[in-house]
C-alpha positions in Angstrom: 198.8 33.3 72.7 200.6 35.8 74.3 201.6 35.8 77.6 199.4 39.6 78.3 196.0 40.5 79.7 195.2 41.1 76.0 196.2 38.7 74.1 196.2 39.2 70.0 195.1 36.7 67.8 196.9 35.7 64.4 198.6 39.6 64.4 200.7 41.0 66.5 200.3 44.3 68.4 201.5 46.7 65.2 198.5 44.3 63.2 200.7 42.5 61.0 200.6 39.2 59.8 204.0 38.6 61.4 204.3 35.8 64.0 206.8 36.1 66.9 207.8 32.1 66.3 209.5 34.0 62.9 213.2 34.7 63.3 213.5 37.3 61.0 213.4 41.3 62.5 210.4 43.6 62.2 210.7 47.0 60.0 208.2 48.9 61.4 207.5 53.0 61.6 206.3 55.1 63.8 203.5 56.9 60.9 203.5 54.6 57.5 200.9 57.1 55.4 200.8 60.5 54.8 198.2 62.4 53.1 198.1 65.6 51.3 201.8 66.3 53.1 204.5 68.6 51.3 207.5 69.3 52.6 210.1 67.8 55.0 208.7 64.6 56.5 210.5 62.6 59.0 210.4 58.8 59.2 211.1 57.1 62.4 212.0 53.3 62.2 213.0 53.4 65.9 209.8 50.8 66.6 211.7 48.0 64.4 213.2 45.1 66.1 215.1 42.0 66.2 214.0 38.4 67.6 217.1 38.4 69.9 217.9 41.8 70.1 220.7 42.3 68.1 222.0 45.5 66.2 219.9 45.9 62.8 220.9 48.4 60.1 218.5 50.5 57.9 218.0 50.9 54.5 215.3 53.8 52.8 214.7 53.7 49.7 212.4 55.3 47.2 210.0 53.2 45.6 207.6 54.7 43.7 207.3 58.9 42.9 206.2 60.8 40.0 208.6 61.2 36.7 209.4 64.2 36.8 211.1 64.6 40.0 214.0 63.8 41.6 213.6 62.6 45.8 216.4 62.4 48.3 216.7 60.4 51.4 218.6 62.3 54.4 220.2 59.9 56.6 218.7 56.9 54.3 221.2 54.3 56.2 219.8 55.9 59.6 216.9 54.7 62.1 215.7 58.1 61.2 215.2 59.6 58.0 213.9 63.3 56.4 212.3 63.2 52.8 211.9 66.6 51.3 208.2 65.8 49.5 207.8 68.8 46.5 204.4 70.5 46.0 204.2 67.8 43.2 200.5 65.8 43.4 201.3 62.1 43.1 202.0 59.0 44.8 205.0 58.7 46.7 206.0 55.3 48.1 209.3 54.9 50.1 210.2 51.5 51.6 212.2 50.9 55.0 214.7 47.3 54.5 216.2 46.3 58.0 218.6 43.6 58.6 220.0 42.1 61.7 223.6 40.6 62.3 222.5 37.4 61.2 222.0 38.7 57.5 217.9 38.2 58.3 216.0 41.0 56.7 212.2 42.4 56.5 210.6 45.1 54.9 207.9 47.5 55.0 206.5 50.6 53.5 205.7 54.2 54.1 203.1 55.4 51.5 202.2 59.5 50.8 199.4 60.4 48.6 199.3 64.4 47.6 196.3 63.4 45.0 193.4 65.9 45.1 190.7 63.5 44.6 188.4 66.4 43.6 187.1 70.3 44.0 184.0 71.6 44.5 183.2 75.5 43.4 181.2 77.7 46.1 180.1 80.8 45.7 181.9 82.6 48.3 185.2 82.2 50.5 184.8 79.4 53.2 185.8 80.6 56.5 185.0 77.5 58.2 186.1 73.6 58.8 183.5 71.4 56.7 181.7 68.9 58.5 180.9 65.1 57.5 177.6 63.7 58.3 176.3 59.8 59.3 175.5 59.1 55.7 179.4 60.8 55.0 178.1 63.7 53.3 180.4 66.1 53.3 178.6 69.7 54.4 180.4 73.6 53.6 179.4 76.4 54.6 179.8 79.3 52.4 178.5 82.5 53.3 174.9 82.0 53.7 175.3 79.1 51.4 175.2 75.5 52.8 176.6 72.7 50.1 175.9 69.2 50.2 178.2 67.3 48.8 179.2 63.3 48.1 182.5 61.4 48.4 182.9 61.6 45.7 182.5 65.5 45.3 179.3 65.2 43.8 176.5 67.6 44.2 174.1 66.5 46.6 172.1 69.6 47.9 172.5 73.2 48.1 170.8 75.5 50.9 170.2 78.9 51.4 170.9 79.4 54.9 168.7 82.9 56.0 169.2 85.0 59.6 167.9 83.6 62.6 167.7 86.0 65.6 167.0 84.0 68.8 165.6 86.6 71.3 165.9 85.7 75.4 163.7 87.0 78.2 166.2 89.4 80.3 
């Protein structure tokens, strides 16, 4: 166990599987998922490391993104790197390969989802932030419209909110 007033058990402080016995550096990032982001993103490896602290090199790559687009990497041979995401819905996974003078390498992943996963038609402009109950219902208000609705943007109640006028004793 480690040598802290907390040790970790099986994982290491980032939660991954990797052991600290292992010689082989640590690709890590500062933020590894995204959602709903468009535009420039910047990816910070600056967390990765080496078992004996020497120099590792960087390489990001593009994984997985939709067809029809092409994605570039600024600075993808850098500890830091800026992806221009489009206002294209999809999956877009980009993977982080570091290597340390001994020719020892690891990898990891940075994944951004820009999937809308549904819509739900009120009746009026929403003017407000929606709020998510125990049971995670999701609640809008819409005018004097309250909506109910599921995950899984499902209907599950609508209410007709009315005027309340709360009058206090001067």
């Amino acid at each position: 166990m480690a040598d802290s007033p907390w040790p970790k058990f099986r994982k290491d402080i980032y939660n991954n599987a990797n052991s600290e016995y292992i010689l082989n550096p640590k690709a890590r990032v500062i933020k590894n998922y995204f959602s709903m982001t468009f535009g420039k993103i910047i990816l910070d490896a600056s967390p990765s490391s080496s078992y004996n602290g020497s120099s590792l090199s960087y390489l990001w790559s593009v994984v997985k993104k939709p067809n029809e687009i092409g994605l570039n990497i600024k600075g993808s041979t850098s500890v830091i790197c800026e992806i221009e995401i489009p206002k294209i819905h999809g999956e877009y996974i980009i993977s982080l390969q570091v290597t340390d003078s001994e020719g020892n390498k690891s990898l990891t992943i940075v994944s951004i989802a820009n999937e809308i996963l549904w819509k739900y038609k009120t009746g009026n402009h929403i003017s407000s932030s929606p709020a998510i109950g125990n049971d995670e219902t999701i609640y809008i208000g819409s005018a004097y419209n309250l909506y109910a609705v599921n995950p899984d943007g499902t209907k599950n109640g609508n209410f007709k909110l009315v005027r309340t006028y709360i009058l206090h004793r001067l």
